[in-house]
C-alpha positions in Angstrom: 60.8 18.0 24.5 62.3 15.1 23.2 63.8 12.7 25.6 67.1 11.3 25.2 66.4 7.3 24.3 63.7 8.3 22.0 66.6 10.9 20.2 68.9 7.8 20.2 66.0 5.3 18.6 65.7 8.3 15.8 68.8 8.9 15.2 70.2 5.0 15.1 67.6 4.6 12.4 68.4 7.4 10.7 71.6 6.5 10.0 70.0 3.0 9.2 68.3 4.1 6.6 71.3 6.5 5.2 73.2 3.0 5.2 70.9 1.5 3.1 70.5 4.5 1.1 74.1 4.7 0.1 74.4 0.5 -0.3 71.6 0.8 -2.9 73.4 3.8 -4.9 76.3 1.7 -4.5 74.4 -1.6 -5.9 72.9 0.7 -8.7 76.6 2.3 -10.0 77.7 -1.5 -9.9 74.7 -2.6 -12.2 75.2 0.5 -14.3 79.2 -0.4 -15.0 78.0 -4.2 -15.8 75.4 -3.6 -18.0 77.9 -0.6 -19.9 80.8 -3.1 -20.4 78.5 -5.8 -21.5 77.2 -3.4 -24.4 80.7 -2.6 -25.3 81.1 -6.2 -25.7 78.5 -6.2 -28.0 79.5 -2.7 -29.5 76.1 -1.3 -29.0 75.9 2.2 -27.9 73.5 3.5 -24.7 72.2 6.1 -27.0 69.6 5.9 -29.2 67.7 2.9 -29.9 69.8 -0.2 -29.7 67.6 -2.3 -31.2 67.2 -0.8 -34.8 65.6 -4.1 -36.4 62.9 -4.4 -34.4 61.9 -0.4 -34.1 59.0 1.3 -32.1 55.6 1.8 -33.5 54.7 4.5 -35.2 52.6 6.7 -33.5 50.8 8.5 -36.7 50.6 7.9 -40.5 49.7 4.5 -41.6 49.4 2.0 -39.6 46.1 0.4 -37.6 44.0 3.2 -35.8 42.6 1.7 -33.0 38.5 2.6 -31.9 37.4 4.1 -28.6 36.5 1.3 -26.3 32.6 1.1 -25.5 33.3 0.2 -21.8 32.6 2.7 -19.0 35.4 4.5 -17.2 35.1 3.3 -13.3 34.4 6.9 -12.8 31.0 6.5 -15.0 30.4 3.4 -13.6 30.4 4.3 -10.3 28.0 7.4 -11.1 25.7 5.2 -13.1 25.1 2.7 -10.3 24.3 5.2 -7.5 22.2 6.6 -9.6 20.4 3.9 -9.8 20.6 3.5 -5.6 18.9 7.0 -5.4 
């Protein structure tokens, strides 16, 4: 059984921590309205990529392949060198 300061300690920080819970959402819709009336400014949409002269990579086709790295995974490493402990 739970006594009854500990269930006040728990309970006080609970609704500590939903306080800060709903501050943050609070923080985040602000953020979310600035950043979409600054792109409106700039008539960019949200959607899509907004930055169509500089566009991603391509991931296939032409472009550079890269080669495997020759370095050892830490996994292999680590065997390689307790192997050699044995």
């Amino acid at each position: 059984m739970i006594d009854k300061p500990k269930e006040k300690r728990q309970k006080k920080k609970s609704e500590v921590a939903l306080q800060i819970s709903e501050d943050r959402l609070q923080l985040l819709d602000t953020i979310h309205e600035i950043v979409n009336v600054e792109l409106d400014n700039r008539g960019v949409t949200a959607e899509g990529n907004p930055h169509l002269e500089n566009p991603p990579p391509r991931t296939s086709g032409s472009g550079p392949v890269r080669k495997p790295s020759r370095r050892l995974s830490l996994c292999q490493c680590i065997k390689k060198n307790l192997f050699r402990l044995s």
